[in-house]
C-alpha positions as CSV (number, residue, x, y, z in Angstrom):
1,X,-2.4,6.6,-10.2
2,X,-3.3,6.6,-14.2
3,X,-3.7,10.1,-13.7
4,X,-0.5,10.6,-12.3
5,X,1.6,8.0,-14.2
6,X,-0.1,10.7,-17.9
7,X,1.3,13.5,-16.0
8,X,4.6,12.4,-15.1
9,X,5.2,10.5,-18.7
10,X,4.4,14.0,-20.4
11,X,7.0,15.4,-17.5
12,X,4.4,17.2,-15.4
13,X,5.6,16.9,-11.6
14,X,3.1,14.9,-9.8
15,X,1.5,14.0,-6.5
16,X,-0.6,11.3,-6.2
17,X,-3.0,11.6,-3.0
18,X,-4.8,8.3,-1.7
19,X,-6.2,7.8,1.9
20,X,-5.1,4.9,3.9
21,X,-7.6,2.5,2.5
22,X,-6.9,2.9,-1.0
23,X,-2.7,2.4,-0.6
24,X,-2.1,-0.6,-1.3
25,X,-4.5,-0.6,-4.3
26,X,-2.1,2.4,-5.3
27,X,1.1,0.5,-4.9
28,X,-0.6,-2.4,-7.4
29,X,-2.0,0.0,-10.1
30,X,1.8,1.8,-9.9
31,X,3.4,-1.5,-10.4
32,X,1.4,-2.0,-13.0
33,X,1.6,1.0,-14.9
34,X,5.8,-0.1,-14.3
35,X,6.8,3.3,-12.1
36,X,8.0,2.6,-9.3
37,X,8.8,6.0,-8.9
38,X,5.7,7.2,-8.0
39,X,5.2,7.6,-4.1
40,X,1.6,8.2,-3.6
41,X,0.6,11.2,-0.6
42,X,-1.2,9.1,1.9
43,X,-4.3,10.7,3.9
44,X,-5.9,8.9,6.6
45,X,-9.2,7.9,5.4
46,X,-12.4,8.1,5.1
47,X,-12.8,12.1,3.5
48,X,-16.6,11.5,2.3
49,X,-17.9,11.9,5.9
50,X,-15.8,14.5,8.0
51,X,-16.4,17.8,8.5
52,X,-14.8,20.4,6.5
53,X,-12.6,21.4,9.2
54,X,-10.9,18.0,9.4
55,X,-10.7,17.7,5.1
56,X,-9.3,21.2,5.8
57,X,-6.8,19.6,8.5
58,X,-5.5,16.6,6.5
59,X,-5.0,18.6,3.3
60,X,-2.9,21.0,5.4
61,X,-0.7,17.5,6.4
62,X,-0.5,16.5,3.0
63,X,0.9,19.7,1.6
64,X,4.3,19.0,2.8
65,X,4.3,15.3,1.2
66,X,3.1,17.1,-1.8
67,X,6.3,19.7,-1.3
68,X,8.4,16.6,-0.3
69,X,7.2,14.5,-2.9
70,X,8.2,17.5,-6.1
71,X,11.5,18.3,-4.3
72,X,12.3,14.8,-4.8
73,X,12.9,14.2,-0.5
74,X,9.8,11.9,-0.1
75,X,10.0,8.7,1.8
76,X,6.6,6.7,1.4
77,X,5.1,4.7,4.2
78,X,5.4,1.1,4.2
């Protein structure tokens, strides 16, 4: 999210991409960084112990909340 919060404050388009576990931990550090604006990508987790297929799989799903998220037509999950 710091990452992404740099980007976006210099105006760099950004997609922020957390798995499942790490969302709400997201939504704090975004809060607390003060933009609300930025909907993090959400992968199902884990990604440290799947085969490369599968990483292959889920990056493939989050491509369109990446397109989503730049074309500004991205509804986060709850």
């Amino acid at each position: 999210m710091h990452d992404g919060f740099s980007l976006e404050t210099l105006g760099v388009p950004t997609a922020v991409i957390v798995t499942t576990a790490f969302l709400h931990e997201a939504k704090v550090q975004r809060a607390a960084l003060g933009m609300a604006g930025l909907a993090p990508v959400v992968v199902e987790h884990p990604l440290s112990s799947i085969s490369e297929e599968e990483i292959r799989s889920r990056a493939a799903d989050a491509l369109g909340q990446v397109v989503r998220v730049w074309q500004g037509s991205y509804t986060e999950p709850a």
